[in-house]
Chimera marker file (.cmm) of the C-alpha trace (Angstrom):
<marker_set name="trace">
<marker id="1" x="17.014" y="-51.266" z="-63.222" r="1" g="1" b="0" radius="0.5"/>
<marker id="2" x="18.810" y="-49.558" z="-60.490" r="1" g="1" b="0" radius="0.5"/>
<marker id="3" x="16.244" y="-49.185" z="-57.534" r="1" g="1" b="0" radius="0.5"/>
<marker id="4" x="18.556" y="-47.428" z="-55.227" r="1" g="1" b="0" radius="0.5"/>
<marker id="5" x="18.103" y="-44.227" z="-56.271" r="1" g="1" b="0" radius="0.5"/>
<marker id="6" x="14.760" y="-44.509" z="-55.660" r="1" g="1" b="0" radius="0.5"/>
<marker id="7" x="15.223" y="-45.809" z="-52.015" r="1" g="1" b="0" radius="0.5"/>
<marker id="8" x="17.223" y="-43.068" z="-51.397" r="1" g="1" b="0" radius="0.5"/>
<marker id="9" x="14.709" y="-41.021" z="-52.748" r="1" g="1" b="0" radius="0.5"/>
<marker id="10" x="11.722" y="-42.294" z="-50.780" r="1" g="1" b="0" radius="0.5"/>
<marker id="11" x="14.066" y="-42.512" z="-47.514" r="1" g="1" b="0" radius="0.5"/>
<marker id="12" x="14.474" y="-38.771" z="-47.704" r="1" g="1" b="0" radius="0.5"/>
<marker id="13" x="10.847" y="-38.447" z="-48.243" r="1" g="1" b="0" radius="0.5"/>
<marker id="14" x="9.662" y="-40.287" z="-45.559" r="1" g="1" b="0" radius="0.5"/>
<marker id="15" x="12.962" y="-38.582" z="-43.020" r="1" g="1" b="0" radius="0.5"/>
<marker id="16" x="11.248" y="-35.268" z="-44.567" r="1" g="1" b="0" radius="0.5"/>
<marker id="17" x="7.735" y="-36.054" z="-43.928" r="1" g="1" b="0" radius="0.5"/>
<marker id="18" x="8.780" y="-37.584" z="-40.591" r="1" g="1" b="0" radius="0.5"/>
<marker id="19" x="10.714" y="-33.517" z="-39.854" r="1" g="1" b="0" radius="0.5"/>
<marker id="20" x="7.805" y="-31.824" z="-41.239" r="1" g="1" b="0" radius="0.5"/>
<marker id="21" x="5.328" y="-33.127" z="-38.824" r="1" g="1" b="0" radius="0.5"/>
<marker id="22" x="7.053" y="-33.313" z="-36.132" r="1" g="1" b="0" radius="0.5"/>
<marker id="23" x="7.858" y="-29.466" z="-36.465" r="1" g="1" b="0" radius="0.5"/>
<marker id="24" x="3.934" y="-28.818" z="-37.093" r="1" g="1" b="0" radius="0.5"/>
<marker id="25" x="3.267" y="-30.782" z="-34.079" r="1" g="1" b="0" radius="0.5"/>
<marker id="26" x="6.135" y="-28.883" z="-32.129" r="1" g="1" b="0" radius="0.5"/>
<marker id="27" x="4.088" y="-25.535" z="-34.084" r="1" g="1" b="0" radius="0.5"/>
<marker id="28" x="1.196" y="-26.225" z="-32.350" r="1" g="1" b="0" radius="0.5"/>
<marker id="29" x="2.412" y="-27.156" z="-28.875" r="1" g="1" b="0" radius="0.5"/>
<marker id="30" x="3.879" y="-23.815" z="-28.916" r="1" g="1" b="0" radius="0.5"/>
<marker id="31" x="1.170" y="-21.925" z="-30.269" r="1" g="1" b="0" radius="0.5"/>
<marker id="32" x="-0.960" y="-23.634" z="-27.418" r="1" g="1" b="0" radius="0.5"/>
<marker id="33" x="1.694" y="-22.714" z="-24.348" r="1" g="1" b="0" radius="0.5"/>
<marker id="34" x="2.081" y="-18.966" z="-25.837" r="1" g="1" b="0" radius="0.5"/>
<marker id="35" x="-1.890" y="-19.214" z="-25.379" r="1" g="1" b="0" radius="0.5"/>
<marker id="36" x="-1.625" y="-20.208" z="-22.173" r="1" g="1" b="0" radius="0.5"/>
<marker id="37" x="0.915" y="-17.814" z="-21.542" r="1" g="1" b="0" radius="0.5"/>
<marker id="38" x="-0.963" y="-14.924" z="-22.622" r="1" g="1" b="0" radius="0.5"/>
<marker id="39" x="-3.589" y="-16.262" z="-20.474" r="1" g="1" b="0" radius="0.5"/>
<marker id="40" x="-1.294" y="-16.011" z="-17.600" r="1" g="1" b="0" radius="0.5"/>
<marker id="41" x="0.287" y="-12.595" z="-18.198" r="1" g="1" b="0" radius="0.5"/>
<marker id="42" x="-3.472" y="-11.276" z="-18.370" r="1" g="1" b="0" radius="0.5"/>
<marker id="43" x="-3.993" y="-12.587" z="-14.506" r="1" g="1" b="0" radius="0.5"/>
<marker id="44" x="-1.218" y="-11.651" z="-13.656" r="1" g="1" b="0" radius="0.5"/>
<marker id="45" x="-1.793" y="-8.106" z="-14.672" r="1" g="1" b="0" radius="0.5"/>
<marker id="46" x="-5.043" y="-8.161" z="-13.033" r="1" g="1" b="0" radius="0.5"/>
<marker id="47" x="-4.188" y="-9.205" z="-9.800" r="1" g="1" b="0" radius="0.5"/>
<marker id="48" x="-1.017" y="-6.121" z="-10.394" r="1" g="1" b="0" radius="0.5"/>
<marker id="49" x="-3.452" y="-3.891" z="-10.490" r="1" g="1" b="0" radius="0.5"/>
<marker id="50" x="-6.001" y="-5.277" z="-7.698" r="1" g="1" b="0" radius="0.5"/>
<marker id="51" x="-2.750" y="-5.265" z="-5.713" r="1" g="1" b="0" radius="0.5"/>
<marker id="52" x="-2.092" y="-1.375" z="-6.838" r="1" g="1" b="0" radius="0.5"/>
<marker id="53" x="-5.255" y="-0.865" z="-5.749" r="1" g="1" b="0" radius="0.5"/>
<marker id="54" x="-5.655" y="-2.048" z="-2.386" r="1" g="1" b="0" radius="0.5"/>
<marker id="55" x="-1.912" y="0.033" z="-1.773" r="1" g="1" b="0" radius="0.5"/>
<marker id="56" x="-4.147" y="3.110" z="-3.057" r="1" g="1" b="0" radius="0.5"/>
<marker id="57" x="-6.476" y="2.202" z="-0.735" r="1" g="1" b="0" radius="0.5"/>
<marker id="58" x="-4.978" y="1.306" z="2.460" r="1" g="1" b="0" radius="0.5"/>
<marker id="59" x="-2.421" y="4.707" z="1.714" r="1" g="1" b="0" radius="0.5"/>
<marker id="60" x="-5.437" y="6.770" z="1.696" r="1" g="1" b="0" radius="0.5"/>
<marker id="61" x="-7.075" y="4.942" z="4.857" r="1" g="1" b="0" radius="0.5"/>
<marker id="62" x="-3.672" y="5.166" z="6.526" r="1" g="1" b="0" radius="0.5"/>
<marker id="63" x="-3.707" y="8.983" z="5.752" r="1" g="1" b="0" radius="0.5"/>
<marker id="64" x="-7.179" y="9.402" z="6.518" r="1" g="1" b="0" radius="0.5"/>
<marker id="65" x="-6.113" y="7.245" z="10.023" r="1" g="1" b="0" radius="0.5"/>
<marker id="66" x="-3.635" y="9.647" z="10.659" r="1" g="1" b="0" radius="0.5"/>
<marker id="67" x="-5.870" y="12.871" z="10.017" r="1" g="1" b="0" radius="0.5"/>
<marker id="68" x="-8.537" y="11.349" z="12.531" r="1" g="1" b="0" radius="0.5"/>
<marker id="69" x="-5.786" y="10.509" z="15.152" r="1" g="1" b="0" radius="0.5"/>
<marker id="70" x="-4.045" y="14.220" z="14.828" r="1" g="1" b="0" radius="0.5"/>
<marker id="71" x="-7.346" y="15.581" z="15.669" r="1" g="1" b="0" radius="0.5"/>
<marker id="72" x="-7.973" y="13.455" z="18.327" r="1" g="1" b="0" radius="0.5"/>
<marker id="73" x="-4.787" y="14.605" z="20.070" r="1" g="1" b="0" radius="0.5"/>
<marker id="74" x="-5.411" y="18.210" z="19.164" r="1" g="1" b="0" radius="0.5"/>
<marker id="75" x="-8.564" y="17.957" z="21.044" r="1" g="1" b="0" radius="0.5"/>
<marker id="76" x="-7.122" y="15.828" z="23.742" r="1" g="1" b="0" radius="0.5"/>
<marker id="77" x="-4.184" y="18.740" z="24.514" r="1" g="1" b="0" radius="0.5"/>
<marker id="78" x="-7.190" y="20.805" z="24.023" r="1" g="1" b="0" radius="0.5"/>
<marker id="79" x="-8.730" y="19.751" z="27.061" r="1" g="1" b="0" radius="0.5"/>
<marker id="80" x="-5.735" y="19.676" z="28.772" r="1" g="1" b="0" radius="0.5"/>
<marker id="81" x="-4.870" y="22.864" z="28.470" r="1" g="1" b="0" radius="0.5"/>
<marker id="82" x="-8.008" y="23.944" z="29.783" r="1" g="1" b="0" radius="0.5"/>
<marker id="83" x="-7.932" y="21.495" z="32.713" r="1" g="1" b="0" radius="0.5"/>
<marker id="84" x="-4.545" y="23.187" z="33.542" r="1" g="1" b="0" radius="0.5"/>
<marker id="85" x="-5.807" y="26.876" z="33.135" r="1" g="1" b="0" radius="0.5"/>
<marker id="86" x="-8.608" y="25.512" z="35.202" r="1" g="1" b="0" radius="0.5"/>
<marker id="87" x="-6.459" y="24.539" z="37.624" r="1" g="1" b="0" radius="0.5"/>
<marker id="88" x="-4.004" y="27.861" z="37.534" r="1" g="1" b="0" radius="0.5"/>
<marker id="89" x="-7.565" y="29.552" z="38.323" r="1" g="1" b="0" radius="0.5"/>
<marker id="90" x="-8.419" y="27.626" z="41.336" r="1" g="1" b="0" radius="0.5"/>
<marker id="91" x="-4.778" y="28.086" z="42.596" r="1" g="1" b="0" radius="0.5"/>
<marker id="92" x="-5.393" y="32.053" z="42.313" r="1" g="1" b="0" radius="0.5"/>
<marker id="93" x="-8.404" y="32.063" z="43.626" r="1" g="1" b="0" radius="0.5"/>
<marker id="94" x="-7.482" y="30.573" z="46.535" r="1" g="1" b="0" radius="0.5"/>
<marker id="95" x="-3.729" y="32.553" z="46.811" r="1" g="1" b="0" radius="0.5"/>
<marker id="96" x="-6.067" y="35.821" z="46.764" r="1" g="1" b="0" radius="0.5"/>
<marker id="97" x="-8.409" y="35.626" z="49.464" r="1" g="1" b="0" radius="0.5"/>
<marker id="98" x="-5.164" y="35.106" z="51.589" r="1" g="1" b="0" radius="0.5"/>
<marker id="99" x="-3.112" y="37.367" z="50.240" r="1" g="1" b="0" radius="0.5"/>
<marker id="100" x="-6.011" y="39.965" z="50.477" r="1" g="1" b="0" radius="0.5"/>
<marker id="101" x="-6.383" y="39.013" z="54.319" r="1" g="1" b="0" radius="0.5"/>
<marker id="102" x="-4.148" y="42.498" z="55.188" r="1" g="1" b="0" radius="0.5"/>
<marker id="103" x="-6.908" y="44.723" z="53.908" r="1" g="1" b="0" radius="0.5"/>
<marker id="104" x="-5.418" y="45.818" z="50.505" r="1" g="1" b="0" radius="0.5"/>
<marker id="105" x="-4.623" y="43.357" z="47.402" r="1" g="1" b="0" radius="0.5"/>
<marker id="106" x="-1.145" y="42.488" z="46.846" r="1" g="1" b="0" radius="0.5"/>
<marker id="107" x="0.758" y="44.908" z="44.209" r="1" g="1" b="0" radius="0.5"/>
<marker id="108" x="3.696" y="42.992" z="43.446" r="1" g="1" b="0" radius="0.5"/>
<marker id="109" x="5.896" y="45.424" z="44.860" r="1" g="1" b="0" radius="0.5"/>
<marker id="110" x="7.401" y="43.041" z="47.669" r="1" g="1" b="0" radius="0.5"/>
<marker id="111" x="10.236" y="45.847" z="48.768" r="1" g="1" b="0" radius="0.5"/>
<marker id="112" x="7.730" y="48.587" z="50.925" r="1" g="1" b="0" radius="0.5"/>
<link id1="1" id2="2" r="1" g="1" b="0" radius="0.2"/>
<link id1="2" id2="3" r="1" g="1" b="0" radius="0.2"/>
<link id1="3" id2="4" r="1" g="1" b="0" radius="0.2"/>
<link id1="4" id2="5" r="1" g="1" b="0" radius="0.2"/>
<link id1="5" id2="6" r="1" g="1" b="0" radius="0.2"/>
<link id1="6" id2="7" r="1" g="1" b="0" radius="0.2"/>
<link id1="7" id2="8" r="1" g="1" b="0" radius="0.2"/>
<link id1="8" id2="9" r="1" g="1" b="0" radius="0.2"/>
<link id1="9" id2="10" r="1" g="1" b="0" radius="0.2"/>
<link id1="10" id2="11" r="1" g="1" b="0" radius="0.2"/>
<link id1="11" id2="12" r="1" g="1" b="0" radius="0.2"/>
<link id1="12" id2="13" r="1" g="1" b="0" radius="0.2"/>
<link id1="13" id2="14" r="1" g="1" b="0" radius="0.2"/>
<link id1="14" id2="15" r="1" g="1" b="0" radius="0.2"/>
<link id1="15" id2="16" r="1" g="1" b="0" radius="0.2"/>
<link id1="16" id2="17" r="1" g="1" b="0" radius="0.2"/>
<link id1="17" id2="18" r="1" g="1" b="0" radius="0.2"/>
<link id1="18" id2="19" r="1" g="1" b="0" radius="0.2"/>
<link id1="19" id2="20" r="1" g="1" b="0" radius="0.2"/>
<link id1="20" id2="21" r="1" g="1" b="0" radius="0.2"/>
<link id1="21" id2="22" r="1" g="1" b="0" radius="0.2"/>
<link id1="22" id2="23" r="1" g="1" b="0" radius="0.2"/>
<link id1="23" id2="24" r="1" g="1" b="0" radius="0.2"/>
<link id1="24" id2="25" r="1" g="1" b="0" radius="0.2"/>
<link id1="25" id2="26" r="1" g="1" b="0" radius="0.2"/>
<link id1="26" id2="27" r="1" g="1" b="0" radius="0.2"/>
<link id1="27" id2="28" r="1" g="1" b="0" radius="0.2"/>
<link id1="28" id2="29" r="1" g="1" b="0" radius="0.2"/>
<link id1="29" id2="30" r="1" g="1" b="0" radius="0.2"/>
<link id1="30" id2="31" r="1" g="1" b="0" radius="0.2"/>
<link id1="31" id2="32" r="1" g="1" b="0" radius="0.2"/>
<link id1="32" id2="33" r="1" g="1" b="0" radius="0.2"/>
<link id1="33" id2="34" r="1" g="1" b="0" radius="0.2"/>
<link id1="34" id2="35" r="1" g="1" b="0" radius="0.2"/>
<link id1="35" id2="36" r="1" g="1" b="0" radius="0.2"/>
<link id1="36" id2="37" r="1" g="1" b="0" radius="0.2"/>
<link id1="37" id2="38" r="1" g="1" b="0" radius="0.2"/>
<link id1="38" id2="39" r="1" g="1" b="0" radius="0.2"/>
<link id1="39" id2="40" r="1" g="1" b="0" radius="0.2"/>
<link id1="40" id2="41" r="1" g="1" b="0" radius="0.2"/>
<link id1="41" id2="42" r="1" g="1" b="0" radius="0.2"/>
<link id1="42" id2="43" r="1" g="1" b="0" radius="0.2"/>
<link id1="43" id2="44" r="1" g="1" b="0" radius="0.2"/>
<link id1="44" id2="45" r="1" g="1" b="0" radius="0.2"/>
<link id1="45" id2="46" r="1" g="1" b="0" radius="0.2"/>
<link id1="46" id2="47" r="1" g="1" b="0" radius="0.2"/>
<link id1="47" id2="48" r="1" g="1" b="0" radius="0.2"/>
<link id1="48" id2="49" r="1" g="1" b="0" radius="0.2"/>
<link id1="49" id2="50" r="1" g="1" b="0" radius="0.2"/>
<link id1="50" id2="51" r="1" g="1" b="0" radius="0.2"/>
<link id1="51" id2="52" r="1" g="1" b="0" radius="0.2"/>
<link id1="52" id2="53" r="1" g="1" b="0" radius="0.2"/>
<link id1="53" id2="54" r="1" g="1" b="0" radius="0.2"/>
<link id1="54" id2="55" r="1" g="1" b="0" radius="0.2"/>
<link id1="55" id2="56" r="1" g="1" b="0" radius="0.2"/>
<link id1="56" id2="57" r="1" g="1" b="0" radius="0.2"/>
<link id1="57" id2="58" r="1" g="1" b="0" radius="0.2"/>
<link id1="58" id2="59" r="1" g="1" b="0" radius="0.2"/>
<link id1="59" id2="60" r="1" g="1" b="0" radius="0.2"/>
<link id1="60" id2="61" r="1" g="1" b="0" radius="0.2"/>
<link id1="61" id2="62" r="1" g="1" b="0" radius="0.2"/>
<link id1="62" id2="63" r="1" g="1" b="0" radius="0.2"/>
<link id1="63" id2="64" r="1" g="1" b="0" radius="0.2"/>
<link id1="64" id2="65" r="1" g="1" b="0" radius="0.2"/>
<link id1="65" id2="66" r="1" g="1" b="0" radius="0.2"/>
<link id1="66" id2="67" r="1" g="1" b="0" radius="0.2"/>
<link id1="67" id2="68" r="1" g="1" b="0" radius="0.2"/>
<link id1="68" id2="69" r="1" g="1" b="0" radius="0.2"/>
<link id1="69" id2="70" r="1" g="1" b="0" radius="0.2"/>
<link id1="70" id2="71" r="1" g="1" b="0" radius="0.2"/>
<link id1="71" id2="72" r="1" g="1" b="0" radius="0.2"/>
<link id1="72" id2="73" r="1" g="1" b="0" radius="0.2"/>
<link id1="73" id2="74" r="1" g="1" b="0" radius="0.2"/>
<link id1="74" id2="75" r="1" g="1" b="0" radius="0.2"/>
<link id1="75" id2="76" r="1" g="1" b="0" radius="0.2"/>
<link id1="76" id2="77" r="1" g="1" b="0" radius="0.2"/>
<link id1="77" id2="78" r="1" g="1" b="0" radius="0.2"/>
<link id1="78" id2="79" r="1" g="1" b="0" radius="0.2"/>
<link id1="79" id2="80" r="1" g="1" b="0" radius="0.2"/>
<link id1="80" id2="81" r="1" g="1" b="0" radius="0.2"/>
<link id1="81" id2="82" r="1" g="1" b="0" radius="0.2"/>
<link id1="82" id2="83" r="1" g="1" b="0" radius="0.2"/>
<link id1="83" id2="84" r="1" g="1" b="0" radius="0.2"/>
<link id1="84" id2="85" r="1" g="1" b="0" radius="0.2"/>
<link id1="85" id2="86" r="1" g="1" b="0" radius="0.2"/>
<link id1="86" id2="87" r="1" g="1" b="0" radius="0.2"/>
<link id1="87" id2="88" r="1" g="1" b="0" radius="0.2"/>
<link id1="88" id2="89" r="1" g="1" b="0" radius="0.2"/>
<link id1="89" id2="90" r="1" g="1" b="0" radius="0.2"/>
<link id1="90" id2="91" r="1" g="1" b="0" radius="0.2"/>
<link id1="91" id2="92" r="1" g="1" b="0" radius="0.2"/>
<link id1="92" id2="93" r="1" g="1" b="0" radius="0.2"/>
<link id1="93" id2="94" r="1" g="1" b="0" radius="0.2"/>
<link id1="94" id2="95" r="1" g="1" b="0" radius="0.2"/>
<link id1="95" id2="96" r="1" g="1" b="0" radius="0.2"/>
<link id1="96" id2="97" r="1" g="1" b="0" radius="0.2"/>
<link id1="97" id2="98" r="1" g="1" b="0" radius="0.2"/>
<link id1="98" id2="99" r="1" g="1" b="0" radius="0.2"/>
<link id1="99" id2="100" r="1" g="1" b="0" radius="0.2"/>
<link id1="100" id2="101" r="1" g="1" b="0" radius="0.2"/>
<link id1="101" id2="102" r="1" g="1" b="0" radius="0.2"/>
<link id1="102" id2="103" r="1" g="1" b="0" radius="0.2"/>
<link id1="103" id2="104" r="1" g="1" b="0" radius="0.2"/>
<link id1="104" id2="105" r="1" g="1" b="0" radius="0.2"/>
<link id1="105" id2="106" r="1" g="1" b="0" radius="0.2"/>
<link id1="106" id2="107" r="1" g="1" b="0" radius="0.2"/>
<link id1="107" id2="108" r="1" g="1" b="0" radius="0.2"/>
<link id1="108" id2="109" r="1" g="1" b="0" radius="0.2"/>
<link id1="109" id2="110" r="1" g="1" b="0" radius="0.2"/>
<link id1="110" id2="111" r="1" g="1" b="0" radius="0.2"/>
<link id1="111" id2="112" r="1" g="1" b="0" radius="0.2"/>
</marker_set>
């Protein structure tokens, strides 16, 4: 009886079985890290869109910064404007009485 063939047989068997779960083991190792992966990708799209969000945000607060600050300075040349015309008034006011000194008001008309 030749019982080399059968040797040969069972080595391959055992080499296959040997493959075979260390490919199943390899399987589920990288079922596992695709888990965790997916895991991963899922935080990371949260924290995407928390991130989009807080840009939303801070454009609109930035806009709506912008909007108070324009009005601000609206107001502010505002009051300058009337402080000026204030001013122009006071000038005039005291420019008449001593123009007016002569008896009549001034005309404009410097060449009489």
């Amino acid at each position: 009886m030749n019982l080399e063939p059968k040797l040969i047989m069972w080595k391959d068997f055992w080499k296959s079985f040997i493959t075979l779960f260390t490919l199943a083991r390899e399987l589920e190792q990288t079922r596992t890290d695709v888990k965790d992966t997916r895991k991963d990708l899922t935080n990371l799209t949260l924290v995407v869109q928390q991130l989009a969000n807080e840009i939303r945000f801070n454009k609109h607060e930035d806009q709506s910064e912008r909007e108070k600050m324009a009005i601000r300075l609206d107001s502010e040349r505002e009051r300058i404007i009337l402080q000026l015309q204030i001013e122009v008034l006071k000038l005039q006011n005291k420019l008449l009485p001593a123009s007016s000194s002569g008896g009549e008001p001034p005309t404009g008309d410097e060449s009489s």
